[in-house]
N, C-alpha and C positions, 0 to 999 in steps of 0.2 A: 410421244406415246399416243396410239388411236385407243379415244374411247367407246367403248362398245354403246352400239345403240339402243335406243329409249326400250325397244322390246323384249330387250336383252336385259339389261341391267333391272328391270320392275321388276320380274319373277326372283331376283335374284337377292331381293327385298327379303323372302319368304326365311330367306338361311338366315338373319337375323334370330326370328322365334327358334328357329330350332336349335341356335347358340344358345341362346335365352335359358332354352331348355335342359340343352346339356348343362351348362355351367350351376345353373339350381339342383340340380341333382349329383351335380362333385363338388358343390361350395362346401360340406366343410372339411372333406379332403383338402381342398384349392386354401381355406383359411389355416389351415393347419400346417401345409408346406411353405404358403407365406411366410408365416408368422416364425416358423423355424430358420426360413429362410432370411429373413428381418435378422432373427438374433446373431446368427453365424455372419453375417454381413455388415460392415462398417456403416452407419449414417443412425437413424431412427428411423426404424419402421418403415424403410422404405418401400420391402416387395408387398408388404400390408396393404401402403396407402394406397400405389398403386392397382391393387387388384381390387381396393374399394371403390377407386375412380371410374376403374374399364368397367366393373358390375351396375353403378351408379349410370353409366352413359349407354351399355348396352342396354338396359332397362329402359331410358330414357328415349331412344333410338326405336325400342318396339314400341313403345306408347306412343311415340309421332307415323311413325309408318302406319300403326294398326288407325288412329285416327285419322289419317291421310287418305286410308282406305274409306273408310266412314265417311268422309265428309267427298268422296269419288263416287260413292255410292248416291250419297244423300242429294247430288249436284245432278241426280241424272243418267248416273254413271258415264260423268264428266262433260255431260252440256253445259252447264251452268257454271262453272269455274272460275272462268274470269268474270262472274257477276260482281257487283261489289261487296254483296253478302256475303260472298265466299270467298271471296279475298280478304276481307275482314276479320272470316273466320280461318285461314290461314296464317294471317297474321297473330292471332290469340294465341293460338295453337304455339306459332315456334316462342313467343314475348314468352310465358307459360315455361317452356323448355329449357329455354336461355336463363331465364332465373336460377331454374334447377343446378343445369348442369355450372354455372360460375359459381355458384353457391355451395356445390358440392368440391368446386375444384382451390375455392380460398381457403376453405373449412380443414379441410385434407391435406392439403400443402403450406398453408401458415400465408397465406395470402392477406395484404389489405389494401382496399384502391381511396387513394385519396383525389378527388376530384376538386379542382379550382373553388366552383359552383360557379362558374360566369357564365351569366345569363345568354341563350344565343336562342331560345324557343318559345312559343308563346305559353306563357304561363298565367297562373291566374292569381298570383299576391304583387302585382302591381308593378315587377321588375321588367323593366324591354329587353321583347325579344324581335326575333326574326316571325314576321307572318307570310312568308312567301317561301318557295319552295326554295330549297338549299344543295349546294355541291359542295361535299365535305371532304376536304384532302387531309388523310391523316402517315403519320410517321407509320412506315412499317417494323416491327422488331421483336421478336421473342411469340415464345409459343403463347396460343388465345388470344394475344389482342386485339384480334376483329370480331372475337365474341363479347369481349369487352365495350366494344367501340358499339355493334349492333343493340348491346341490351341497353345502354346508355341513351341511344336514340327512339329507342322505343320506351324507354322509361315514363310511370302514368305522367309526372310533369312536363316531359317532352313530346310524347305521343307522335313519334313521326314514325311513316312507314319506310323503312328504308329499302333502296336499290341497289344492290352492291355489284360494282365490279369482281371476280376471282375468276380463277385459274380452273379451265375444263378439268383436269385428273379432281376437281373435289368433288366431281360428279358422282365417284365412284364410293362416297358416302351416302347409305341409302337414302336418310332422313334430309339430306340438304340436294340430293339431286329427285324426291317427290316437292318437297313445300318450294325450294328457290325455281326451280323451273314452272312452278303454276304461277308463279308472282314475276314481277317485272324486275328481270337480276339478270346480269350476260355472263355466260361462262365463256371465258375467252384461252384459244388456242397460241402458244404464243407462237412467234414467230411468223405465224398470217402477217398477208400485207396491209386488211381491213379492221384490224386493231380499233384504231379511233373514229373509225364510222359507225364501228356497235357501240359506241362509246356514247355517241352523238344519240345513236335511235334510243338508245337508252335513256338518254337525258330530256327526249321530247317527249310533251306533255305532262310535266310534273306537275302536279296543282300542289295549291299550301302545304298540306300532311307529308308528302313525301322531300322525300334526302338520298340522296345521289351519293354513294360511300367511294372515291375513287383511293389508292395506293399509290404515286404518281411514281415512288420509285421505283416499281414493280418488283418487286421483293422484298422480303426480311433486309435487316439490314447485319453486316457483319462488316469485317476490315477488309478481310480479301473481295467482298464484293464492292466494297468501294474504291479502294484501288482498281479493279481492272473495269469499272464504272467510267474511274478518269480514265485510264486508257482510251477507252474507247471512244469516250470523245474528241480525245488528244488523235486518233486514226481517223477523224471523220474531219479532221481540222478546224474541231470547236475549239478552239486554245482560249478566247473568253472565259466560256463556259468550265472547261476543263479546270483553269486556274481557281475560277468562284469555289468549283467542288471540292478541288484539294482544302481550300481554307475551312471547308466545314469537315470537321473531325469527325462528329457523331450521327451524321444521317448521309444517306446515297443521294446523289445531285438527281432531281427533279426529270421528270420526261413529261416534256411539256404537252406532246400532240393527243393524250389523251383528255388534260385537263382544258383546252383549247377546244376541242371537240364539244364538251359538255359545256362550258361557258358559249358558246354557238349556237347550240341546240335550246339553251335556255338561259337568254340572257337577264330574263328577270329574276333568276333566282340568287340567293344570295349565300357568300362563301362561308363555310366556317373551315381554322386549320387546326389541326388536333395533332398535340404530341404529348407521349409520355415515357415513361423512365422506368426500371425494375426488371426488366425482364430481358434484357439485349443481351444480358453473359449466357443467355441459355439458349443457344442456337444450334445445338446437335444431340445427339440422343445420347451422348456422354455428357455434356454437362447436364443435358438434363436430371439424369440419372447423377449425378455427383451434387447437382444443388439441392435434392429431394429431402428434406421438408423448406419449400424456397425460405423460408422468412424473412419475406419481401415486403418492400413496400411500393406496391404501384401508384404511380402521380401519372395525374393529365389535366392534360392544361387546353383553354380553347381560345381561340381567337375567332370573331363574328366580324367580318367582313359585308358592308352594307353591299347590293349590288351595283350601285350606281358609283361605288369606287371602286369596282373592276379596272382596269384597263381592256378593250377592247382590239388594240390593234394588237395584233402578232408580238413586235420585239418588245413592247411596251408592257406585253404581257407576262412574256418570259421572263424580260427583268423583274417582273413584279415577281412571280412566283420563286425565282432564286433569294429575291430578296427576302419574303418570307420564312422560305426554307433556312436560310440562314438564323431567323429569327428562333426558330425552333431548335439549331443546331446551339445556338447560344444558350439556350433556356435546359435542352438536353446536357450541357455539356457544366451547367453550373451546380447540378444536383446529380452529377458524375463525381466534382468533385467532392459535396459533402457524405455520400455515400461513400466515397474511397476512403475518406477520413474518419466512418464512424465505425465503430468496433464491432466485427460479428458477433452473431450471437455464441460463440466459442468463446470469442473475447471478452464479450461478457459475461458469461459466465463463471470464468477462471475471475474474473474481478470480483463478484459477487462471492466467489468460493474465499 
């Protein structure tokens, strides 16, 4: 898919407010055939929640763009952008948004994130963290969890700026193709053959604050994307590799030349691997819609990687990285099981009843 360019897609920012617009002027039509539409409809409140969500994130979406504008204005009418002031103040700006909009989406959907708390940033009650810039490979799986992962790093006890790798078509969101394109983030086309060279530019020059967010598996994770995963290693005549990935059940085997790249580009900085749990049954717009209100419990887990225990050479690296991944697939695969074992809330409720 070509995406339209930058001159193209800003004006097209503007249709936002005018949705904005519409929709405040049919919401309580819009609440009324929800909420009708909720009762005739099997689950709880589902067309409800969700038309509180899109209302809550269209809202949220004009308030970045219209600020976007302000602070395009305020820079110069965009000389000054990439000063640090302004980068700074784009960073506020999305930290600010991102609260919002997770906030709005556990509240609404029965969401709750349980975090390890292991220390991997500098803080200020005493516990060690990382003071050098970091490359953070995390599990992909389930809808939100790289706004999960983003507001997590920029959290006040973490305060890091992050750089994220994703996928050109998120351009086509207006609020994250204004702030991620003034800050230092690659929108990447896949299938290019310069993949891990944006990867690499990306990763040079981090100082301390910033964190390098890569997805090594390059997608969500699902079963059919893991099987023809091995496939395709299995066609390229990784049968090593191939065999590692079958053994791991719950994550897609690793692609190393991204992470490779960025460990390259910056070898001082140090790893952390990020995995968590809750949200991988919800991979298409029917379970979405089948698990809605989720009453989930999201777990993540981190591992802090010093950088001077990288591996450096190629194979050395690789294995590192599968063997990691592995680690994850174990840790994902142990609160697979106590979740399968523990009783919905159907279930318990009928127990309670």
């Amino acid at each position: 898919m070509k995406i339209a360019p930058t001159w193209v897609r800003r004006p097209m920012s503007l249709l936002l407010l005018v949705g904005l617009a519409f929709v405040v002027t049919l919401l309580p039509l819009l609440v009324f055939v929800a909420a009708a539409a909720s009762v005739a409809l099997p689950g709880r409140w589902r067309v409800l929640r969700l038309l509180a969500f899109a209302l809550v994130y269209l809202a949220l979406e004009c308030i970045g763009v219209v600020v976007g504008f302000v602070l395009w204005v305020a820079s110069g009418f965009g000389w000054k952008l990439g000063s640090p002031a302004f980068q700074r103040a784009h960073y506020a700006v999305l930290h600010r948004l991102l609260i919002a909009v997770v906030g709005a989406a556990t509240v609404l959907f029965h969401l709750e994130v349980v975090d390890d708390e292991v220390s991997w940033s500098p803080l200020d009650d005493g516990v060690p963290g990382s003071t050098n810039a970091m490359v953070v490979l995390s599990r992909h799986a389930g809808p939100g969890d790289s706004l999960l992962l983003v507001r997590t790093l920029m959290r006040r006890d973490h305060a890091r700026r992050p750089r994220i790798v994703l996928k050109d078509v998120l351009q086509l969101d207006p609020l994250l193709d204004v702030y991620l394109n003034r800050l230092p983030n690659a929108f990447l086309t896949p299938g290019r053959s310069d993949l891990a060279e944006q990867v690499g530019r990306l990763a040079t020059g981090m100082g301390t604050e910033d964190a390098l967010l890569i997805f090594p598996e390059g997608g969500n994770f699902t079963e059919v994307r893991r099987l023809r995963a091995i496939d395709r290693l299995r066609g390229k005549g990784l049968h090593d590799e191939a065999a590692r990935a079958d053994r791991m059940r719950h994550v897609l085997p690793p692609r190393p030349a991204g992470v490779a790249a960025a460990l390259a580009a910056a070898p001082h900085a140090d790893v952390v691997l990020v995995a968590h749990t809750g949200l991988e049954h919800l991979s298409t717009p029917a379970d979405l819609w089948d698990g809605l209100p989720m009453d989930s419990v999201v777990r993540m887990r981190w591992w802090f990687v010093p950088a001077a225990q990288v591996p450096r050479e190629a194979p050395a690296q690789q294995d590192w990285l599968y063997e990691r991944w592995a680690e994850i697939d174990a840790w994902v695969g142990s609160y697979a099981q106590i979740d399968d074992a523990a009783p919905g809330p159907a279930a318990a409720g009928e127990a309670a009843g």
